[in-house]
C-alpha positions as CSV (number, residue, x, y, z in Angstrom):
1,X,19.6,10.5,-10.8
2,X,17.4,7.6,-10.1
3,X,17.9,4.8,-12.5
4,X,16.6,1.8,-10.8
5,X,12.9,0.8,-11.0
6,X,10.4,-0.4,-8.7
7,X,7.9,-1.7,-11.1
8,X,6.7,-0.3,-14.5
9,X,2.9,-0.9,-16.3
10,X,3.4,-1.0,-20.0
11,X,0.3,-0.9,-22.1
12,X,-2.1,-1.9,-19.2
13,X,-5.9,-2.2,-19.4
14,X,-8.5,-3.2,-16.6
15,X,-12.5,-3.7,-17.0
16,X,-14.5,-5.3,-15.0
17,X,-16.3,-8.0,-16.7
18,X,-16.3,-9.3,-20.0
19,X,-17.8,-6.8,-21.8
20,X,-17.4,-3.9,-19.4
21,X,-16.1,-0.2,-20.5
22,X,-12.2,0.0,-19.9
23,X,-11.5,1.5,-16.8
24,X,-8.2,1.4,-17.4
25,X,-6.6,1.8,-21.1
26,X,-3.1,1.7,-22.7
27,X,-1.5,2.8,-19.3
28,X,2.0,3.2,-19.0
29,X,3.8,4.1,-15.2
30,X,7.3,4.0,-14.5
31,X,7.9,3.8,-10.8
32,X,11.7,4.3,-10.1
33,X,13.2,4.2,-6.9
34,X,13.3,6.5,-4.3
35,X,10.4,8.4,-5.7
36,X,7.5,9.8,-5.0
37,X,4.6,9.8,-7.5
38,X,1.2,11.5,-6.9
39,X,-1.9,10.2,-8.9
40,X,-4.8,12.6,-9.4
41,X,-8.2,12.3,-11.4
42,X,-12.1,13.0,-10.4
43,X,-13.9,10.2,-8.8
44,X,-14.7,7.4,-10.6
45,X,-11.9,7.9,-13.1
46,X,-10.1,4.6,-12.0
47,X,-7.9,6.0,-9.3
48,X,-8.2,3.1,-7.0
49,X,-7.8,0.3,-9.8
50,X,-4.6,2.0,-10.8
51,X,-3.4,1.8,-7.1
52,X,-4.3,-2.5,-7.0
53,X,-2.6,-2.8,-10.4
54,X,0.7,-0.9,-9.2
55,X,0.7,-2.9,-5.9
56,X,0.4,-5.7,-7.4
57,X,-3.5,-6.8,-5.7
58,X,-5.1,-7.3,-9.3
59,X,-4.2,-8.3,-12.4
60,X,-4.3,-6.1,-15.5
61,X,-7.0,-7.1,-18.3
62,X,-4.4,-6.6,-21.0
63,X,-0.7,-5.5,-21.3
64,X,1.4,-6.4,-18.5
65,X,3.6,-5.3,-14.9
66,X,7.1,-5.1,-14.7
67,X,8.6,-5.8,-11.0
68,X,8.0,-7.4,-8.1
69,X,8.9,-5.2,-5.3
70,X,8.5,-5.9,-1.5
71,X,5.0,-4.3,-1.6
72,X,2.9,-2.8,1.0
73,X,-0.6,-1.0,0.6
74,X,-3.1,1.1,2.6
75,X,-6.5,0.7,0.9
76,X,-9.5,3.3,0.9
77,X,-11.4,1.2,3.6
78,X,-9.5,-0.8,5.8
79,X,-11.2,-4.3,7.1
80,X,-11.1,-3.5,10.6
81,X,-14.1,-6.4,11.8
82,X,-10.6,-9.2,12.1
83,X,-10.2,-11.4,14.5
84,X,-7.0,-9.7,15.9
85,X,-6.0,-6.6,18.4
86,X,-4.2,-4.3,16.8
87,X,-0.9,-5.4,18.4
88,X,-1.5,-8.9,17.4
89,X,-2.6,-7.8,14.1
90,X,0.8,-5.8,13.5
91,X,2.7,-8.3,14.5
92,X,1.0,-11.1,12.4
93,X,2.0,-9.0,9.2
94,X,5.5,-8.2,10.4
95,X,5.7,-12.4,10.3
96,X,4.0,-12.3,7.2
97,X,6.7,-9.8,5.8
98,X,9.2,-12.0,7.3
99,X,10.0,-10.3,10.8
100,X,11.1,-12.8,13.7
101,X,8.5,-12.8,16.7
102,X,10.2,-10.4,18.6
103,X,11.4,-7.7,15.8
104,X,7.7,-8.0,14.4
105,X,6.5,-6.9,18.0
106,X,8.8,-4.1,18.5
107,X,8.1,-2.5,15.3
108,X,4.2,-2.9,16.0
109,X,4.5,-1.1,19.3
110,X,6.8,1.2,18.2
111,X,5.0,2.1,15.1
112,X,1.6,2.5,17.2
113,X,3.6,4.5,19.5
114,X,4.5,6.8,16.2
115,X,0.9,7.2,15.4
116,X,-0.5,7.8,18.6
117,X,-2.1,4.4,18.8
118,X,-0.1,2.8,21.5
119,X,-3.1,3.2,24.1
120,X,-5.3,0.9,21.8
121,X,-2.3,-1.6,21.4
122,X,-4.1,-4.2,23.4
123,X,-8.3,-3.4,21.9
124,X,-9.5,-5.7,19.3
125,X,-10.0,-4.0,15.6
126,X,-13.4,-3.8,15.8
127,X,-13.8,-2.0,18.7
128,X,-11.4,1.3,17.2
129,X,-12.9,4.4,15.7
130,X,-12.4,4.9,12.4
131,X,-9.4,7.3,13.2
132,X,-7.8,4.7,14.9
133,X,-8.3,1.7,12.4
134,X,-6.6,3.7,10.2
135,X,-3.3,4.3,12.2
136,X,-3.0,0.5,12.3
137,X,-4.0,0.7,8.4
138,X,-0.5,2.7,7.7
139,X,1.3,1.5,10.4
140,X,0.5,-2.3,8.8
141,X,2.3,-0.7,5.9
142,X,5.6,0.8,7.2
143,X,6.7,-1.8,9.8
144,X,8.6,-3.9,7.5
145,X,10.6,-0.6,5.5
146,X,8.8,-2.1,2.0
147,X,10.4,-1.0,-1.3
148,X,6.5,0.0,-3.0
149,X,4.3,1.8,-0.4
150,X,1.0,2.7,-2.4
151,X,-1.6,4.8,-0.2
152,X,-5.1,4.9,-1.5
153,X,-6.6,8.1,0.4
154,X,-4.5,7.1,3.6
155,X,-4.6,10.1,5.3
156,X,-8.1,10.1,5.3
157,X,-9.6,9.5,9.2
158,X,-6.6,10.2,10.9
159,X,-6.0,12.9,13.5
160,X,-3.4,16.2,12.3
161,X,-0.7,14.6,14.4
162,X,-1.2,11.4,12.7
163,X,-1.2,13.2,9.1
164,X,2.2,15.0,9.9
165,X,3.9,11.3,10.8
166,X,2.7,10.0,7.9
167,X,4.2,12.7,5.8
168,X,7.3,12.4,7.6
169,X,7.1,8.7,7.1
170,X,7.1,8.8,3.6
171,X,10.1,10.9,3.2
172,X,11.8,8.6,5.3
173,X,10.9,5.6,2.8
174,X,11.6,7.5,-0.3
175,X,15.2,8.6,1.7
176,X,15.8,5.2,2.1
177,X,15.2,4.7,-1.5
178,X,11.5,3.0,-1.3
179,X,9.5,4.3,-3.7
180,X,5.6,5.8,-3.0
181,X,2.6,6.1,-4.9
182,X,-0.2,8.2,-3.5
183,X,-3.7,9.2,-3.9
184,X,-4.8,12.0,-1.7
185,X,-8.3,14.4,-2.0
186,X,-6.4,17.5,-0.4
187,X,-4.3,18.9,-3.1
188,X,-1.6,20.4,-0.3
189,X,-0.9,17.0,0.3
190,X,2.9,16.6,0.2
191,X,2.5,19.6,-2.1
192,X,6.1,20.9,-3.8
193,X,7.5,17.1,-3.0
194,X,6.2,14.8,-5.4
195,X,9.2,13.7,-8.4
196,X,6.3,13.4,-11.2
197,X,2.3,13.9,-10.8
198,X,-0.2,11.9,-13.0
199,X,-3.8,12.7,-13.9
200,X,-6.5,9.6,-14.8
201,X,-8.8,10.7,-17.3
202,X,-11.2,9.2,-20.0
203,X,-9.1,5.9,-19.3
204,X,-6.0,7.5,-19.5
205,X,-2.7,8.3,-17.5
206,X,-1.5,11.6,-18.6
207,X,1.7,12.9,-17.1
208,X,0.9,16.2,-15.5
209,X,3.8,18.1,-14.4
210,X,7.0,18.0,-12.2
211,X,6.8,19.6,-8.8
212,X,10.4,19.9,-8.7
213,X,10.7,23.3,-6.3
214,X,8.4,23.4,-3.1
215,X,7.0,27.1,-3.3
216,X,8.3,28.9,0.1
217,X,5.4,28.4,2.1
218,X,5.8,24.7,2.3
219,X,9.6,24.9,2.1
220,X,12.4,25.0,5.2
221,X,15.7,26.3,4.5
222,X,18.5,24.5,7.0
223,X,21.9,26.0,7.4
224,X,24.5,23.5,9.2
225,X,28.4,23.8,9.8
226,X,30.3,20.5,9.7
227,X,33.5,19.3,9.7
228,X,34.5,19.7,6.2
229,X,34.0,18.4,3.3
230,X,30.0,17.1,1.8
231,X,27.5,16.3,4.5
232,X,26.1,13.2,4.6
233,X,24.0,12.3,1.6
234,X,20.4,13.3,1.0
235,X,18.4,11.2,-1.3
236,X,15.2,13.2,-1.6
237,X,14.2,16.1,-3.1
238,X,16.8,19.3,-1.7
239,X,18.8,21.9,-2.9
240,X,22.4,22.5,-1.0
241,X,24.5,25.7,-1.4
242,X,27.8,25.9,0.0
243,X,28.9,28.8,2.1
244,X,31.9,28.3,3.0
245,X,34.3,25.4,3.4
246,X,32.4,23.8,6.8
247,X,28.8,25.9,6.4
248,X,25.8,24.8,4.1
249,X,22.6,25.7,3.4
250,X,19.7,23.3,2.6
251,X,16.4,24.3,1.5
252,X,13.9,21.1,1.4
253,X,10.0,20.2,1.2
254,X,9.1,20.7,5.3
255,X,7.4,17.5,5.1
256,X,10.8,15.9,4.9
257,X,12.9,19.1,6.9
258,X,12.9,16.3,10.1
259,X,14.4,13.8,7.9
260,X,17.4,16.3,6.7
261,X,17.8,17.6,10.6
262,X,17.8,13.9,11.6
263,X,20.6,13.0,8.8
264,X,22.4,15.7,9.6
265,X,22.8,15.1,13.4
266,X,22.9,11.5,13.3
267,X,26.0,11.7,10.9
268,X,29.3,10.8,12.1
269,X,30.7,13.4,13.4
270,X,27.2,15.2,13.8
271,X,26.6,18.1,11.8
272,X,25.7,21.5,13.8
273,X,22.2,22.9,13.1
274,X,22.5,26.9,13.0
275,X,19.4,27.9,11.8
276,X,15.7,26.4,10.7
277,X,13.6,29.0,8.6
278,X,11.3,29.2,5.8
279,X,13.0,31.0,2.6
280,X,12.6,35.0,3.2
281,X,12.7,34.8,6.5
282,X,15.8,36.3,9.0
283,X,17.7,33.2,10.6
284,X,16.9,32.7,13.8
C-alpha cells in the first residue's frame, strides 16, 4: 500500500481577480506516491488551474499545498517560439533539473530518439509542427525521472506512436514510484489504470471512482517461469497468481504490460516469458 505522499491540497481556492467567481473551492487532493490520478470535468470547470496548483506553477487563493516534490509539467500549449533547438532546449532543462552537461545531453537525445523526434534534434523550436513541439513538451518532462509529472492534455498533437511511449512512460514513472496527474479529452486514455479518478464540477473536486481492474480489452495477461521463489517486485497496478512453485501468471493494464516484460527479463536471473495474451484468450 502506498503510504508516502507527493503533495496534498487541503481546503484550496483559486479566482482570478479580486472579486472574481471561485474557480476553485474548498479542494482537497492527496497525491501519494507511485500513483496515478486522472482529473476529469467539462471545459471551463477549472481543469487546468487544478493542474498549476498541483505542480506547484500558481499559488492557491486560500487554503494551502502540502509538498514539494521534484516537479515536472506538460502544459496545454507549449511555448515553442524559444530561442533554443530542441536538443539545446532539452538539455538546458536537464541542467536546470540538475543534470551534468553530458548526462543532460544523453537523456535529450535519447528521449527524442523515444519519441520519434531525434530527426529534429538539431531544428530550432519554432520551426517544428505542432506534433513535434509537443514531443519535446513531454520529453522536457521525463528526462530528469521527476517525482510529480502533471500532463495537461499532453497527448494532444502527437503522432499514435508517440501516444503509446507516453503511456508506457508513465507506467515507468509511477513503477519507479513517481507519482502522475493527468488530464486527457479521450476517456480510453490509460483507461482501467488510474489508482483514483476525480471530477471538477461547480468548483468542486469530487472523488469519482477507483479503476482498480482494467476490463479485458485493455488488459494483458503474462505467464513467466523463474527460478523460484517471488519475481521481482511490481509496483503498479497487477494481479499475480501462482501456478506452481517456478510459474506465474500476471494480468496488468497493457499500457504498462512492456514495463512488467521489461522487469521480468531484466531481473537477475531473468525471468522466462511463456506466453503474452489478453484474458480469454488461448496462450500462445
Amino acid at each position: 500500500m502506498r503510504t508516502t505522499r507527493t503533495v496534498a491540497l487541503e481546503r484550496v481556492g483559486r479566482r482570478y481577480g479580486l472579486r472574481g467567481p471561485w474557480v476553485l473551492r474548498d479542494v482537497d487532493l492527496d497525491v501519494p506516491a507511485g500513483a496515478l490520478i486522472r482529473v476529469q470535468g467539462s471545459n471551463g470547470t477549472g481543469k487546468s488551474t487544478l493542474l498549476r496548483l498541483v505542480a506547484g506553477i500558481d499559488a492557491p487563493g486560500r487554503g494551502r499545498i502540502v509538498g514539494r516534490p521534484r516537479t515536472a509539467y506538460v502544459p496545454e500549449r507549449f511555448p515553442a517560439a524559444l530561442p533554443f533547438t530542441a536538443r539545446g532546449y532539452l538539455t538546458h532543462l536537464g541542467r536546470v533539473h540538475g543534470l551534468v552537461q553530458k548526462e543532460a545531453a544523453r537523456r535529450a537525445g535519447e528521449w527524442l530518439e523515444r519519441f520519434g523526434a531525434d530527426a529534429h534534434a538539431d531544428r530550432p523550436l519554432a520551426e517544428l509542427s505542432k506534433g513535434s513541439s509537443q514531443k519535446v513538451a513531454v520529453a522536457q518532462a521525463l528526462l530528469a525521472a521527476p517525482e510529480l509529472l502533471v500532463l495537461d492534455e499532453a497527448w494532444t498533437g502527437l503522432d499514435a506512436a508517440a501516444r503509446e511511449e507516453l503511456d508506457r512512460a508513465v507506467a515507468e514513472r509511477t513503477a519507479a514510484g513517481g507519482a502522475v496527474v493527468f488530464v486527457d479529452h479521450d476517456p480510453r486514455r490509460l483507461a482501467g489504470t488510474a489508482d483514483a479518478t476525480y471530477l471538477l464540477k461547480g468548483a468542486s473536486l469530487l472523488r469519482a471512482k477507483e479503476v482498480d481492474e482494467p476490463s479485458p480489452r485493455n488488459a494483458v495477461v503474462i505467464e513467466a517461469v523463474g527460478p523460484g521463489g517471488d519475481p521481482p517486485e511490481l509496483p503498479l497496478p497487477h494481479t499475480l497468481t501462482r501456478l506452481d512453485a517456478r510459474t506465474v501468471r500476471i494480468g496488468a493494464p497493457a499500457t504498462h504490460s512492456d514495463t512488467v516484460l521489461r522487469t521480468l527479463l531484466n531481473a537477475r536471473p531473468p525471468w522466462h516469458i511463456t506466453a503474452v495474451r489478453h484474458p480469454g484468450e488461448e496462450g500462445r
